[in-house]
Structure formats: structure tokens, C-alpha cells
MIKEZA-692096 format. One record per residue: residue in three letters; residue number from 1; x, y, z of N, C-alpha, C in turn. Coordinates in Angstrom, 3 decimals, padded with zeros to 6 digits, always signed. Each point is the difference from the previous one (the first is absolute). Layout:
BEGIN
SITE code pos     n_c1     n_c2     n_c3    ca_c1    ca_c2    ca_c3     c_c1     c_c2     c_c3
SITE  ALA NUM        X        Y        Z        X        Y        Z        X        Y        Z
...
//
This chain:
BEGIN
SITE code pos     n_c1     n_c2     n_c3    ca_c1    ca_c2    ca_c3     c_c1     c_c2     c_c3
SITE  UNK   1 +000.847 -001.176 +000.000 -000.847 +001.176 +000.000 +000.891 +001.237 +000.000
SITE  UNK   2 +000.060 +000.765 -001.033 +000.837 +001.056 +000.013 -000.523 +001.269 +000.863
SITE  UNK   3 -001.331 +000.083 +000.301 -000.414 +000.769 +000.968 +000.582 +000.006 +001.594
SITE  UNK   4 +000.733 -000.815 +000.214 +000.199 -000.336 +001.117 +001.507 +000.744 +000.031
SITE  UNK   5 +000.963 -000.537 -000.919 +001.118 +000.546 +000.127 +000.132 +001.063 -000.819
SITE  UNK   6 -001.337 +000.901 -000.494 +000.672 +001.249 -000.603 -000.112 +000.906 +000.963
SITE  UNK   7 +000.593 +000.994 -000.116 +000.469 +001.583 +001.078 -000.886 +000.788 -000.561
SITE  UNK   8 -001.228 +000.498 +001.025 -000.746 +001.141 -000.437 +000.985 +001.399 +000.432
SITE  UNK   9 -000.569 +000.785 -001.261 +000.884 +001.612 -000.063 -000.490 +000.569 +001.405
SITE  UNK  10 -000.940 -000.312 +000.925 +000.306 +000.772 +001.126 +000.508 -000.906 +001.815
SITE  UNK  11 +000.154 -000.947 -000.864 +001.107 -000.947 +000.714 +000.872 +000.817 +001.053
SITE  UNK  12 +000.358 -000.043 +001.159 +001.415 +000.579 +000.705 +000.849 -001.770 +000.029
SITE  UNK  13 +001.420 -000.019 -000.138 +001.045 -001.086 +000.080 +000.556 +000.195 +001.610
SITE  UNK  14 +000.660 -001.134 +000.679 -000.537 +000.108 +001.482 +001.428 +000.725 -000.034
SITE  UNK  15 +000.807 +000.279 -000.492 +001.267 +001.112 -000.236 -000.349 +001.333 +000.657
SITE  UNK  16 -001.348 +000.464 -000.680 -000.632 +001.032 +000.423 -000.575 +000.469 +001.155
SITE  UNK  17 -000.321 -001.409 +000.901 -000.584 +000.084 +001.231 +001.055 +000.311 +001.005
SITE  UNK  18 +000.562 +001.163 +001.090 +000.291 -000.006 +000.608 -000.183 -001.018 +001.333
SITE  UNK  19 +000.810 +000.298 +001.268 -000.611 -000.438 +000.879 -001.045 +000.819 +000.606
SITE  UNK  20 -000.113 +001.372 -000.013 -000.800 +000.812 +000.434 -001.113 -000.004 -000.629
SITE  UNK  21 -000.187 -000.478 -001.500 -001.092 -000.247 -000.353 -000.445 +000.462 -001.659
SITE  UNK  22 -000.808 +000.344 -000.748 +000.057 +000.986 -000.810 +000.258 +001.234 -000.148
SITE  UNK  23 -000.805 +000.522 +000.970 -000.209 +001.222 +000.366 +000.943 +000.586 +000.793
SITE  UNK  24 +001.196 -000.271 -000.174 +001.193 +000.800 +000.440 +000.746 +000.983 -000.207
SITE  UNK  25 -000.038 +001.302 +000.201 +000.234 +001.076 -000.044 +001.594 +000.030 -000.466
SITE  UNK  26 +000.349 +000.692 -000.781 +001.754 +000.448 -000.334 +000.443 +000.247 +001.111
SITE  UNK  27 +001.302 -000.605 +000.364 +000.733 +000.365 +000.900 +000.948 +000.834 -000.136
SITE  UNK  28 +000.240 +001.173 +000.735 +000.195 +000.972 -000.509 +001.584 -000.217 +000.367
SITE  UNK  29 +000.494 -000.598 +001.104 +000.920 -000.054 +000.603 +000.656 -000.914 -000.399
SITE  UNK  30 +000.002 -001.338 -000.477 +000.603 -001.123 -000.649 +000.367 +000.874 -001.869
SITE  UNK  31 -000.726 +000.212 -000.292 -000.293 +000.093 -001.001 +000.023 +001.812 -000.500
SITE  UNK  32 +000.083 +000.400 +000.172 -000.155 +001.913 -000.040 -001.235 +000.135 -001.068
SITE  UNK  33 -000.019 +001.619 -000.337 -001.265 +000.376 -000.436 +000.266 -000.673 -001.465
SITE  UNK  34 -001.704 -000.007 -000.516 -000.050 -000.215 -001.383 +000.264 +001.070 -001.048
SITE  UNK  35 +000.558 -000.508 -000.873 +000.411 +001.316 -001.198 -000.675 -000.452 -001.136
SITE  UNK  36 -000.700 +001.024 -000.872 -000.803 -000.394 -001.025 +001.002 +000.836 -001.311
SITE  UNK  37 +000.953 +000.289 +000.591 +001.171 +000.228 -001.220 +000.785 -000.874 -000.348
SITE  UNK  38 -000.064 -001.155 +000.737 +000.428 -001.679 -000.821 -000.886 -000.051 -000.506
SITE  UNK  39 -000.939 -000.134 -000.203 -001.093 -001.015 -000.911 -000.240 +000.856 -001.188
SITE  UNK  40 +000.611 +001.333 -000.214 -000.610 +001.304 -001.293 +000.918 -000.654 -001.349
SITE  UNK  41 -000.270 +000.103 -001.140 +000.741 -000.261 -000.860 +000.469 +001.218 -000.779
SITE  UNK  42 +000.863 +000.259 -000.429 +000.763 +001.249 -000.133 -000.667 +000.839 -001.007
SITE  UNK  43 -000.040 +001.474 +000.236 -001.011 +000.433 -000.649 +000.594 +000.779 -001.226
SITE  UNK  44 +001.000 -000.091 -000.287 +001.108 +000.457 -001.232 +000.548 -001.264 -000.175
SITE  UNK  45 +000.720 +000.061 -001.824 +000.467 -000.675 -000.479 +001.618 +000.168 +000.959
SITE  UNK  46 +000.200 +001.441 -000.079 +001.523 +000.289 +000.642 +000.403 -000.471 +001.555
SITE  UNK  47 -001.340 -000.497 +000.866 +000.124 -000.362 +001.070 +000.987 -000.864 +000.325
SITE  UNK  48 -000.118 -001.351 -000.776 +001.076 -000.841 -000.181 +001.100 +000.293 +000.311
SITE  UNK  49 +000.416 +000.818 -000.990 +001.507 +000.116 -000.661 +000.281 +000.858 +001.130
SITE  UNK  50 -000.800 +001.014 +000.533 +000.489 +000.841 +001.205 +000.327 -000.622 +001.188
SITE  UNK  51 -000.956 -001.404 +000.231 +000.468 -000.831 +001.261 +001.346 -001.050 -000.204
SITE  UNK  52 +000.026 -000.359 -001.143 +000.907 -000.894 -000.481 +001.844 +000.956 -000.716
SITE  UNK  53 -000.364 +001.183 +000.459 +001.450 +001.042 -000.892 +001.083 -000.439 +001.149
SITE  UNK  54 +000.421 -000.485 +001.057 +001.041 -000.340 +000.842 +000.420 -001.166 -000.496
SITE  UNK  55 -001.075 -001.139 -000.421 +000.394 -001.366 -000.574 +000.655 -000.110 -001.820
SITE  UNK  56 -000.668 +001.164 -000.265 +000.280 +000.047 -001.933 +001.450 +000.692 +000.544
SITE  UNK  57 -000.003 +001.297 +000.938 +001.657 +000.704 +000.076 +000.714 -001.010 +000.174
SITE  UNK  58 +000.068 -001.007 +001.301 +000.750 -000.588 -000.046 +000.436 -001.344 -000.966
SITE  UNK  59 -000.717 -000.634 -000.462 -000.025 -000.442 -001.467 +000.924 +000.725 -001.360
SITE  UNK  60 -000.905 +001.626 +000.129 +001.489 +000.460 -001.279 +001.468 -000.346 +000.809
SITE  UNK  61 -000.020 +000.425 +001.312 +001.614 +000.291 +000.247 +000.545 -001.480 +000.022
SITE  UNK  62 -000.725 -000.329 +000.021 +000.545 -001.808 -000.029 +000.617 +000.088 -001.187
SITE  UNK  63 -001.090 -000.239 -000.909 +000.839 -000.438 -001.212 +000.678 +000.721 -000.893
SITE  UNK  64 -000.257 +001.955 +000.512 +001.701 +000.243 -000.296 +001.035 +000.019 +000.854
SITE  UNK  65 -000.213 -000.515 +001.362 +001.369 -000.492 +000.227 +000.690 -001.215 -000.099
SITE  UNK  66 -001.114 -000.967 -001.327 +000.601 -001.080 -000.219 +000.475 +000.275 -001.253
SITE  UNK  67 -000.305 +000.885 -000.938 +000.854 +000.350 -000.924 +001.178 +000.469 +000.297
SITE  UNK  68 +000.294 +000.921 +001.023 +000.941 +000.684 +000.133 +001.163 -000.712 +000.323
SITE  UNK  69 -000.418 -000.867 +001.219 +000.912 -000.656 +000.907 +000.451 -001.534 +000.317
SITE  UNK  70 -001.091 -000.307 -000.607 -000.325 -001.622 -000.376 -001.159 -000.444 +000.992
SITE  UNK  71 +000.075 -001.109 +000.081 -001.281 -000.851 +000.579 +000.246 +000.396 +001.585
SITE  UNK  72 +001.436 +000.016 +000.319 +000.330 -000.115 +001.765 -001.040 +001.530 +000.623
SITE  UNK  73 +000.401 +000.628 -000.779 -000.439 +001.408 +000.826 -001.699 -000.070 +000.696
SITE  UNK  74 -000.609 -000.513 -001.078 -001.429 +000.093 +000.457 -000.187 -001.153 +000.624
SITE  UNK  75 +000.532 -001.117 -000.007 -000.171 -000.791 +000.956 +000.301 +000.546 +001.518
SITE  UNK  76 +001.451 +000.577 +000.182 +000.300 +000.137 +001.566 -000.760 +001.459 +000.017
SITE  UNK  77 -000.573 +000.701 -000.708 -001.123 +001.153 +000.702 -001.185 -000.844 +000.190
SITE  UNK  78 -000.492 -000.874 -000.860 -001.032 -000.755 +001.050 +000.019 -000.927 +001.411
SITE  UNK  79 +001.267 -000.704 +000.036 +000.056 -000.356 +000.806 +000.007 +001.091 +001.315
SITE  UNK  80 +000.107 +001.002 +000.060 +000.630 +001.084 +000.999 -001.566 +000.185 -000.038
SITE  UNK  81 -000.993 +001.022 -000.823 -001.408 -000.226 +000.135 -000.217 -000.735 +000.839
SITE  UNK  82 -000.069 -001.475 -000.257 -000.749 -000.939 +000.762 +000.235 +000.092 +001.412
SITE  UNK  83 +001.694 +000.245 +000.416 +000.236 -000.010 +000.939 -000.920 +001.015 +000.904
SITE  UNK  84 +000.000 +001.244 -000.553 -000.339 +001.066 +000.568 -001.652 -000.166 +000.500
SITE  UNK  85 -000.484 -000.939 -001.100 -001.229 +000.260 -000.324 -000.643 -001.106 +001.984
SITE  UNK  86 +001.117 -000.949 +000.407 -000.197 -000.971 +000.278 +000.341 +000.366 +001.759
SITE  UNK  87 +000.676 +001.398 +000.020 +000.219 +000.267 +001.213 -000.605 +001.339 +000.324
SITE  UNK  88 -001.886 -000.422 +001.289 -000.658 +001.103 +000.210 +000.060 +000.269 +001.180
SITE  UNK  89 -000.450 +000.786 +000.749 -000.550 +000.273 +001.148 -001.576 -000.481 +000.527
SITE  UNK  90 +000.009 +000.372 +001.326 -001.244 -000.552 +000.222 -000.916 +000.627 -000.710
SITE  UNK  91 -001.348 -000.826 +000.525 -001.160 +000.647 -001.442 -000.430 +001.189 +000.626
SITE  UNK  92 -000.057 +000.244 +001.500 -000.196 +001.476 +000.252 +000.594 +001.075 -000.385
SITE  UNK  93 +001.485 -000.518 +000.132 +000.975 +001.054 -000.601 +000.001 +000.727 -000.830
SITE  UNK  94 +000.197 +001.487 -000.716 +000.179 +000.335 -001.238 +001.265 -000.416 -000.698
SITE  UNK  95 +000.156 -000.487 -001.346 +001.051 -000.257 -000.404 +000.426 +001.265 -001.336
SITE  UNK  96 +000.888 +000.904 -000.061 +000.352 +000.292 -001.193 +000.512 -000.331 -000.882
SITE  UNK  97 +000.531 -001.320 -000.183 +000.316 -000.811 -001.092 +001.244 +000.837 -000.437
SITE  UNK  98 +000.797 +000.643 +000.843 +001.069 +000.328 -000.408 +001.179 -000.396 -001.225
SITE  UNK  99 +000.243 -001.583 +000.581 +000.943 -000.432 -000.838 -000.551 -000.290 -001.547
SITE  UNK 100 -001.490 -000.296 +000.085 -000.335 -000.039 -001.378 +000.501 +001.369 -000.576
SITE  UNK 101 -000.631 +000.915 +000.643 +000.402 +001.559 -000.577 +001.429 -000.075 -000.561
SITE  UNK 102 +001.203 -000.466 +000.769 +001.007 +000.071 -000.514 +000.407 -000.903 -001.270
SITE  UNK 103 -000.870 -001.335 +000.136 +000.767 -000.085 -000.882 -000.890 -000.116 -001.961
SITE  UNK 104 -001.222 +000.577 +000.629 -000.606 +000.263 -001.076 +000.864 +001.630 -000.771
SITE  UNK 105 +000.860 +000.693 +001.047 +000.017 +001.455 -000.631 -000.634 +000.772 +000.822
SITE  UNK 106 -000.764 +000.042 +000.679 -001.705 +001.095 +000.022 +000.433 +000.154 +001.912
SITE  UNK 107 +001.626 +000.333 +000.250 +000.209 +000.183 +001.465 +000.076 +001.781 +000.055
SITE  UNK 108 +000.154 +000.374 -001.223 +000.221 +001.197 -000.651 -001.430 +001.008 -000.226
SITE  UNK 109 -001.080 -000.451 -000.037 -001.269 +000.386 -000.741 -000.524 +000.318 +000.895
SITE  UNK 110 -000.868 +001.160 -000.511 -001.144 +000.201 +001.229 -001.087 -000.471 -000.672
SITE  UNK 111 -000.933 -000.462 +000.354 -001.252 -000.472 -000.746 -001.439 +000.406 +000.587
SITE  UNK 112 -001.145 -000.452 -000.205 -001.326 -000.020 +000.523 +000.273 -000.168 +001.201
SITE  UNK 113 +000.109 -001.830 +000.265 +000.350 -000.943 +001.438 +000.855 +000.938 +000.518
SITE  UNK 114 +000.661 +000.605 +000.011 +000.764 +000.550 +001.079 -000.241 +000.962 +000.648
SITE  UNK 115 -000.854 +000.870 -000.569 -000.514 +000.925 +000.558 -001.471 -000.199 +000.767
SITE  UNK 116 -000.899 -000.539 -001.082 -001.688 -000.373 +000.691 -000.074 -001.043 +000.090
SITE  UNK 117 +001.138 -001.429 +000.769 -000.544 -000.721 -000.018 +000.401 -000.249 +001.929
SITE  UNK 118 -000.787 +000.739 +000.746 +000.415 +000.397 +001.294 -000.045 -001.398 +000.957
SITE  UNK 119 +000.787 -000.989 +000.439 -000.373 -000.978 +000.938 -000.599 +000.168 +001.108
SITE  UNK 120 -000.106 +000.736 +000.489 -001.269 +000.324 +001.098 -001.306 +000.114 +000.049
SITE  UNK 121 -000.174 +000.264 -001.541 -001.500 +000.185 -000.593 +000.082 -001.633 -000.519
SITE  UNK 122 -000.007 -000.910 -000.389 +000.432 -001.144 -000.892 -001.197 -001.134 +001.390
SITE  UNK 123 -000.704 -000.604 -001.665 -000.734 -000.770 +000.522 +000.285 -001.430 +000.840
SITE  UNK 124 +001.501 -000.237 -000.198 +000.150 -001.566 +000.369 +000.199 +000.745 +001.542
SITE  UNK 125 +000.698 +001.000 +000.523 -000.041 -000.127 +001.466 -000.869 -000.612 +000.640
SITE  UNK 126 +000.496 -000.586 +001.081 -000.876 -000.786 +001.215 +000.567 -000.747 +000.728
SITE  UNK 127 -000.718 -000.860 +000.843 +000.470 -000.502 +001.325 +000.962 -001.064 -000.118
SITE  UNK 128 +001.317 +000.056 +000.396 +001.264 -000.545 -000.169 -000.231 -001.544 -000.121
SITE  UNK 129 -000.623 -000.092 +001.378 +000.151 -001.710 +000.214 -000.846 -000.722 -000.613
SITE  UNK 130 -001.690 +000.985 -000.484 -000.899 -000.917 -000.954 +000.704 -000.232 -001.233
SITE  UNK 131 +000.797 +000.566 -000.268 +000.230 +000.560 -001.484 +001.295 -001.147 +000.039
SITE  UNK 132 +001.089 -000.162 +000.607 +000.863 -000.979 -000.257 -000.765 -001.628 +000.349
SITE  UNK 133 -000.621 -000.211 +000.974 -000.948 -001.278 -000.003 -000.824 -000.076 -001.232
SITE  UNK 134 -000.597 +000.871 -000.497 -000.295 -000.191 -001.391 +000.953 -000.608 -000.881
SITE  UNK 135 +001.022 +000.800 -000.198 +001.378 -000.206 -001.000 +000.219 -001.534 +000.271
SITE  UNK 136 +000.158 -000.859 +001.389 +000.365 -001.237 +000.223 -000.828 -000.743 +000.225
SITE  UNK 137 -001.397 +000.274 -000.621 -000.659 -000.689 +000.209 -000.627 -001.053 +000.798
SITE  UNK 138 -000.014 +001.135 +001.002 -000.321 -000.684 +001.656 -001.744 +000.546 +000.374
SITE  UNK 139 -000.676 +000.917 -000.775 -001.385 +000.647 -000.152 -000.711 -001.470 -000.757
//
């Protein structure tokens, strides 16, 4: 009987069932507020390319510094990236990503972020110890 094992469209999967129940409210504290600027799909064609211009820059300089210099160069600037990329601070912390700055070039620049992008105003602040038990997944 295929009635039996088909999934009606207003079905919930028991994935969905909390222990608290259906009707469980967002937790605001595990979980922080909801943003409905993830879910928007970009409302310019140029949006893209404006979020993605750090990944295309570093891409050109890649591969002219594999013309220039050979294959080694852009390898050991990525490896140094990664490194950098791989050593943060806590999640309360502000980080300025310094060493990226250096070794992208941009230790020199003044930009937008540096001026209006104030860490005191900045939405991730909050409570130290929820916020690293989060990170280790002890919540």
C-alpha cells in the first residue's frame, strides 16, 4: 500500500520535534537573533562581484605572481594565509586581522572598516562564557 509509506506535504520528520516540543520559541541565547539578510538574494547583478572582489584580488595576484616568480611564490603566500587565517582569538574578542592586512598589502590603507566599522557597536559582542561553550560545543 503506497499510502502508508508515502510522506504527506504537511508531515513534520521527528528531526523537527524538539524535546520541548513544537512550539518552541528561538533561543535567543544558544543561538542569537534571527537575520533576514541571510535568506535575501542579492538585489544587483554587481552584488556578487562586490562580495566576492577580496577572493577575485587575490586570485589575480596569484597568478601574476606565478608568472612572475614561478609556482613557489603563490604557494608559500598561501600557505602563510592559511596560517594566519587559522590563528584567532576568542569569539568575544575583536580581532583586526592584522597579519592578513600585512600580508595582503592593505597594512598601509585606510578604508571604510577602519573607520565605521566600530567594535563596540558590533553585533557578535556578548557574554564570554556562553559564547565560548557555544564555540566547544558544550550548549
Amino acid at each position: 500500500n503506497s499510502r502508508g509509506t508515502a510522506l504527506l506535504k504537511d508531515s513534520i520528520s521527528f528531526t523537527d520535534v524538539s524535546a520541548s516540543g513544537l512550539f518552541e520559541g528561538h533561543d535567543l541565547l544558544r543561538r542569537g537573533f534571527t537575520s533576514v539578510k541571510n535568506e535575501l538574494l542579492p538585489s544587483h547583478p554587481l552584488e556578487l562581484t562586490e562580495k566576492n572582489f577580496q577572493l577575485n584580488q587575490d586570485k589575480t595576484n596569484f597568478a601574476r605572481l606565478r608568472n612572475i616568480q614561478g609556482i613557489h611564490a603563490p604557494l608559500k603566500l598561501q600557505m602563510e594565509f592559511r596560517a594566519v587565517k587559522q590563528v584567532q582569538r576568542l569569539p568575544f574578542l575583536h580581532s583586526s586581522n592584522m597579519a592578513m592586512d600585512i600580508l595582503r598589502g592593505n597594512d598601509e590603507c585606510i578604508g571604510f572598516e577602519d573607520i565605521l566599522n566600530d567594535p563596540s557597536q558590533s553585533e557578535v559582542m556578548g557574554e564570554p562564557h556562553m559564547m565560548m561553550e557555544h564555540k566547544l560545543g558544550l550548549l
